[in-house]
C-alpha distance (Angstrom), angle and dihedral (degrees) to the residues before:
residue distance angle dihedral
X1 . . .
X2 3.91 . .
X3 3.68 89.5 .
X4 3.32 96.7 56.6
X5 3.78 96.8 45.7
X6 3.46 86.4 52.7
X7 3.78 91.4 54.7
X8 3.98 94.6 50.9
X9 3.78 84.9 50.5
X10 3.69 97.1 53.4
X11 3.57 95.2 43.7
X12 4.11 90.0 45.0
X13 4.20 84.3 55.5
X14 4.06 89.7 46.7
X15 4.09 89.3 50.3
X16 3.67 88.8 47.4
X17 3.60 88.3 49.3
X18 3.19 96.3 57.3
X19 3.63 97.2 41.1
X20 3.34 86.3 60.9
X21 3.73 96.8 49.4
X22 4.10 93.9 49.1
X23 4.00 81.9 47.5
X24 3.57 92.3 53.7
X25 3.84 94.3 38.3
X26 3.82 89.9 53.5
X27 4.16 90.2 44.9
X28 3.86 87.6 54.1
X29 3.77 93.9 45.3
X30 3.34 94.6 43.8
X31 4.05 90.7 53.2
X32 3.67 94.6 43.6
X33 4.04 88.9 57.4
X34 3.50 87.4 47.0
X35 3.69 89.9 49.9
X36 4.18 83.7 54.5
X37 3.43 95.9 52.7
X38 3.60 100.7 52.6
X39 3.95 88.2 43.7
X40 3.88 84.1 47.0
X41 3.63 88.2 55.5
X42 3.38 98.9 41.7
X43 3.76 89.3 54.9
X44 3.94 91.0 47.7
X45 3.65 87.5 55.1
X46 3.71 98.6 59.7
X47 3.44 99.4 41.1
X48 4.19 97.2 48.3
X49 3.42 100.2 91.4
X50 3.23 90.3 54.0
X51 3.30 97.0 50.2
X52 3.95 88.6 43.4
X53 3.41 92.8 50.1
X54 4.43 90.2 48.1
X55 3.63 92.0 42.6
X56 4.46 90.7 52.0
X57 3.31 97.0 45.1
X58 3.75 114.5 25.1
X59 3.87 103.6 30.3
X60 3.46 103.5 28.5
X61 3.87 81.0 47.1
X62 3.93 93.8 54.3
X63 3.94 90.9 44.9
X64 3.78 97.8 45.9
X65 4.28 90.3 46.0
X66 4.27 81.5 49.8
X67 3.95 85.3 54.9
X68 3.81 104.2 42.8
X69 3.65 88.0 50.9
X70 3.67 92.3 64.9
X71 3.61 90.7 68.0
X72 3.82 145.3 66.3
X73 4.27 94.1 -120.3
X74 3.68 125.0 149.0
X75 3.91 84.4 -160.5
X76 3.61 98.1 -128.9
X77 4.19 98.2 58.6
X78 4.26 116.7 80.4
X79 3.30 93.0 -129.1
X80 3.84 139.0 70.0
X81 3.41 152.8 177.1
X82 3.76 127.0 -123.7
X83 4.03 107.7 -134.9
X84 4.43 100.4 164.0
X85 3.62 99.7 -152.0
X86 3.74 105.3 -16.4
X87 3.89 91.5 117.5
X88 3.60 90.2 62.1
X89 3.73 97.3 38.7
X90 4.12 76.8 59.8
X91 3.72 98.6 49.7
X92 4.11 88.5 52.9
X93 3.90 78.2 61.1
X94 3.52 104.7 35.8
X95 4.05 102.9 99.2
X96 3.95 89.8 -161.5
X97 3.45 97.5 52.0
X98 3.92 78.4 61.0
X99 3.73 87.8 51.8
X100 3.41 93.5 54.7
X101 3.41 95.6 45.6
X102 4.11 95.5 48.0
X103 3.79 83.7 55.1
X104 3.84 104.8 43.4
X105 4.61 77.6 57.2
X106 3.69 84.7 47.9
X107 3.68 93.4 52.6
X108 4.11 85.7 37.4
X109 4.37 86.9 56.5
X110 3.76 97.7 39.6
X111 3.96 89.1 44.6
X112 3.62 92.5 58.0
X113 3.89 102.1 39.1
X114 3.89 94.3 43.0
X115 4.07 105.8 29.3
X116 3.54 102.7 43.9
X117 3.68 91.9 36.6
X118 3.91 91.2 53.2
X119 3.83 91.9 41.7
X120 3.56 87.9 55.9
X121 4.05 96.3 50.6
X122 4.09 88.6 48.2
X123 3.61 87.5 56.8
X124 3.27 103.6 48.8
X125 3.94 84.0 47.2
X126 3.61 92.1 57.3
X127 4.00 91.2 61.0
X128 3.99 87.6 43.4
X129 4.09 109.7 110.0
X130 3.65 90.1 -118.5
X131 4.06 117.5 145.9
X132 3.69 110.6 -113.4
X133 3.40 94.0 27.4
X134 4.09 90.2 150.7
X135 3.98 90.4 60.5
X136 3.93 85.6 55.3
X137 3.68 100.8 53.8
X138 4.39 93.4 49.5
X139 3.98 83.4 46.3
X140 3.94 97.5 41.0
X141 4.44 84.7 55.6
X142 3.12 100.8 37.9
X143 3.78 106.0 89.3
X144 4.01 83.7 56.4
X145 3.85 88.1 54.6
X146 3.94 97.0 54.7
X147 3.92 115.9 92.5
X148 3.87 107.7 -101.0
X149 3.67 90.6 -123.9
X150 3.62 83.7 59.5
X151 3.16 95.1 53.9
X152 4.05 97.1 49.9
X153 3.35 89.3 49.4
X154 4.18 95.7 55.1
X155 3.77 86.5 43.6
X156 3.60 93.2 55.0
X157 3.83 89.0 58.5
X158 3.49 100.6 44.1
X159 3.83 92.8 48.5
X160 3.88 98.2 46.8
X161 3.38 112.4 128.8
X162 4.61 93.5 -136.9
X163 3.63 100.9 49.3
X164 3.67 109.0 -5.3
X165 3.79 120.2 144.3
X166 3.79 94.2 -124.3
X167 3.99 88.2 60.1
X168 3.75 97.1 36.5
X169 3.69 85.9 56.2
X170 3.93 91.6 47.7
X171 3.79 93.8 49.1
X172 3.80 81.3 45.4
X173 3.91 99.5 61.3
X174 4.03 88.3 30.4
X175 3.56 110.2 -95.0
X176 3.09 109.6 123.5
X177 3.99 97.4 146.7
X178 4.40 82.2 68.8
X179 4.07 85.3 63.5
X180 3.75 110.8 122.2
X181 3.58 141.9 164.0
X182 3.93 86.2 -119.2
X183 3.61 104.9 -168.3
X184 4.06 93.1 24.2
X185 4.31 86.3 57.4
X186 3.88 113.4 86.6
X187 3.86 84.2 -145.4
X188 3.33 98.8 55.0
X189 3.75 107.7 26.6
X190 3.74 91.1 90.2
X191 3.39 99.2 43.4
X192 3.69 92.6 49.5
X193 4.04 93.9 49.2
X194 4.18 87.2 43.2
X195 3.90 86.2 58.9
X196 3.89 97.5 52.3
X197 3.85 97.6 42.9
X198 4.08 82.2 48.2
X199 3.66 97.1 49.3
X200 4.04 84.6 46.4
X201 4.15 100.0 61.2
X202 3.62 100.2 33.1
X203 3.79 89.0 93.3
X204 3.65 94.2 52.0
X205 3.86 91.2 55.9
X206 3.67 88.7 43.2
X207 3.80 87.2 64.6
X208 3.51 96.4 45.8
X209 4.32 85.6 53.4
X210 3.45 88.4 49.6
X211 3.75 107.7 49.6
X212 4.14 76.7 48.7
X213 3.69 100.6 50.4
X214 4.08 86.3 47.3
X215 3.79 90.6 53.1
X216 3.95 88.6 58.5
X217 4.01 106.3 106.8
X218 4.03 100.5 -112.3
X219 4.27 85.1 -141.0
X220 3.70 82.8 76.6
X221 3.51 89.7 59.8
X222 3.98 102.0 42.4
X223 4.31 84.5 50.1
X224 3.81 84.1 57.9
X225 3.83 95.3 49.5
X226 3.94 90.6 45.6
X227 4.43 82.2 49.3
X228 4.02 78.6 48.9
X229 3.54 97.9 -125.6
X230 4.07 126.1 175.1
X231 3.98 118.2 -126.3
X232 3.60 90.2 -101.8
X233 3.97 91.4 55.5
X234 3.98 95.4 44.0
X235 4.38 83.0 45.0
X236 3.90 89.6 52.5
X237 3.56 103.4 41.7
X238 3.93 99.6 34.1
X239 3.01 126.8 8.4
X240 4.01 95.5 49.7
X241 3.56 105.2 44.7
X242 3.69 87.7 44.9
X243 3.93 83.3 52.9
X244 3.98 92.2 58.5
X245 3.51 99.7 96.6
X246 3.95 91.1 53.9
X247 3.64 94.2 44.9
X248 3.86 87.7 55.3
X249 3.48 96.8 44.9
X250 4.38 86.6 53.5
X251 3.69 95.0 45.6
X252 4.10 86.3 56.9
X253 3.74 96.8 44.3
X254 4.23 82.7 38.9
X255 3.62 90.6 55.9
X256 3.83 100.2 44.4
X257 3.63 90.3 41.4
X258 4.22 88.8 55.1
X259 3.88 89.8 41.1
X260 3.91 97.0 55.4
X261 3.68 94.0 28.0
X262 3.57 115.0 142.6
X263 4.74 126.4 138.8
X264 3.67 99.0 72.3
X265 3.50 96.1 48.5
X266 3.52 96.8 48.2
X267 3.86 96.7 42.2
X268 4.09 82.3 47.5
X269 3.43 114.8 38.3
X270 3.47 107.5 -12.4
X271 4.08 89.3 -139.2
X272 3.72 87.5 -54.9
X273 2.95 154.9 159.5
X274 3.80 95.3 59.0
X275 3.82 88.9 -27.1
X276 3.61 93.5 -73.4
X277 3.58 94.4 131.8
X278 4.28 88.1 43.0
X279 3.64 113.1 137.3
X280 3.85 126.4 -174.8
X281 3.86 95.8 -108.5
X282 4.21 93.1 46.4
X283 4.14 81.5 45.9
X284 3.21 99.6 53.8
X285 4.27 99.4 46.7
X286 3.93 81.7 43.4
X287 4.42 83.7 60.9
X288 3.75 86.9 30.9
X289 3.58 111.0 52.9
X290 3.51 111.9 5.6
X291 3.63 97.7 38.3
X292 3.64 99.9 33.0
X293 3.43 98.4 -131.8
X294 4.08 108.4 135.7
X295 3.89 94.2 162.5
X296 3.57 89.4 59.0
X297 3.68 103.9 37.3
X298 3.83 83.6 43.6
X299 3.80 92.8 55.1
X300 4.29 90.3 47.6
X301 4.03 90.1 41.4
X302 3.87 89.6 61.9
X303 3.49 98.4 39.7
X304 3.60 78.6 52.2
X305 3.94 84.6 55.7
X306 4.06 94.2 38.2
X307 4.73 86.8 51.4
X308 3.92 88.2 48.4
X309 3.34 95.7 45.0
X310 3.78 102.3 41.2
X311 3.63 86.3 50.9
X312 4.00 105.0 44.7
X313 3.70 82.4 50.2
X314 3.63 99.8 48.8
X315 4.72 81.9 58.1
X316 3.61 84.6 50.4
X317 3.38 96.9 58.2
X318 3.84 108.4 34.6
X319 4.00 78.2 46.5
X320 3.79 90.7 63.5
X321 3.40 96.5 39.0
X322 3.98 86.1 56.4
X323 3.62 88.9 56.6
X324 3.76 93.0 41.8
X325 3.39 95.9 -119.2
């Protein structure tokens, strides 16, 4: 009889036991998600205005241009006319809007093979032992410092076809048969406009390749000299592959800046002559706000949107796939 009322009493104490555990277990639980939620909240509050100030002006943004481009709206009249998806049924048709479009992917190719590439040869310049290296590095940014309109403006002078620098420096050195009226030439126009807007980023990629290059770790370098290997060598099988993740970062912001590009072909051009300079951003203020058409330059701004995006996501993902991700 003892034994077994010692038996009931021992297993009472190990039930209270772990009674008490589970009770403590669920009291520490229950304070470490409260300890979340406050941390949860806390990170919530910083980041709302930011997220206020996203969802105003970029989303909202994006939905309201999807809306207005459902309708037949000159944007400053009260009334409208609800059309669905006419406006895009009319950019399918609209032969400049393909124009624009075939030159906002030219400006997309010639950014990438000419920018980047150029940004990456000023870099590398600026950690060449070459005197007067300091002078270099203000000229090599400056273009990207100058005010676009600026810029346009310069451009216009040095490509005019009467007494342009281009064609005084043709006539110069004797050819005379390269003269053109660069920016008045549908042939050329493009080109002309491509090679100012290039010459006017490759500083800012040049900065993004150097803050890269200095972030290397110099030991890889000093193992390569010890391995005796060239500058070519240590360039190929250091320096660029640890260089990948900038180079994929500028070919993003290089496509998105090409794809919603817009100043210096205004100030230039303005899509001319005979809208062979047209891009999708300088055709869509032209329907905007000088034509006041909203519906339509609604329906071509988020196509805009719908291009960029489908493309800046298609990088993404063949970049994670690359990395196996």
């Amino acid at each position: 009889m003892l034994n077994k009322l010692e038996e009931t009493t021992e297993i009472t104490e190990k039930y209270n036991d772990f009674k008490n555990n589970s009770t403590d277990k669920n009291i520490k639980k229950t304070n470490n998600n409260k300890r979340k939620m406050r941390k949860s909240w806390v990170i919530f509050a910083f980041i709302a205005p930011a997220l206020l100030i996203y969802g105003v002006y970029v989303v909202y943004s994006i939905v309201m241009t999807f809306y207005y481009s459902l309708f037949e709206w000159s944007g400053i009249d009260n009334f409208s006319i609800f059309i669905g998806l006419q406006n895009y049924i009319t950019i399918f048709k609209d032969a400049v809007f393909w124009t624009s479009l075939q030159n906002n992917f030219l400006l997309v190719a010639a950014s990438i093979l000419t920018q980047l590439p150029l940004g990456l040869i000023m870099a590398l310049l600026l950690f060449s032992p070459i005197k007067g290296m300091r002078f270099f590095r203000s000229v090599y940014f400056m273009p990207f410092l100058m005010s676009t309109v600026a810029i346009g403006i310069l451009f216009i002078y040095i490509y005019d076809g009467n007494f342009g620098i281009i064609n005084e420096v043709l006539g110069f050195i004797g050819l005379e048969s390269l003269q053109e009226s660069w920016l008045g030439n549908e042939k050329t126009a493009i080109w002309a406009v491509i090679a100012t807007v290039c010459w006017q980023f490759a500083p800012f990629y040049m900065i993004l390749f150097r803050a890269s290059i200095v972030g290397i770790p110099e030991e890889l370098y000093e193992a390569a000299d010890i391995d005796g290997a060239n500058s070519r060598k240590k360039f190929l099988n250091i320096t660029l592959p640890l260089l990948t993740p900038a180079i994929v970062t500028s070919s993003i912001l290089s496509i998105i800046g090409a794809l919603k590009y817009f100043d210096l072909i205004y100030v230039m051009t303005g899509g001319g002559p005979n809208n062979s300079t047209e891009l999708m951003a300088t055709y869509m203020y032209k329907h905007t706000f000088t034509n006041f058409n909203m519906g339509y330059g609604s329906s071509i701004s988020f196509s805009m949107f719908i291009i960029s995006f489908v493309v800046i996501a298609g990088i993404l993902i063949l970049n994670q796939r690359k990395r196996g991700g």
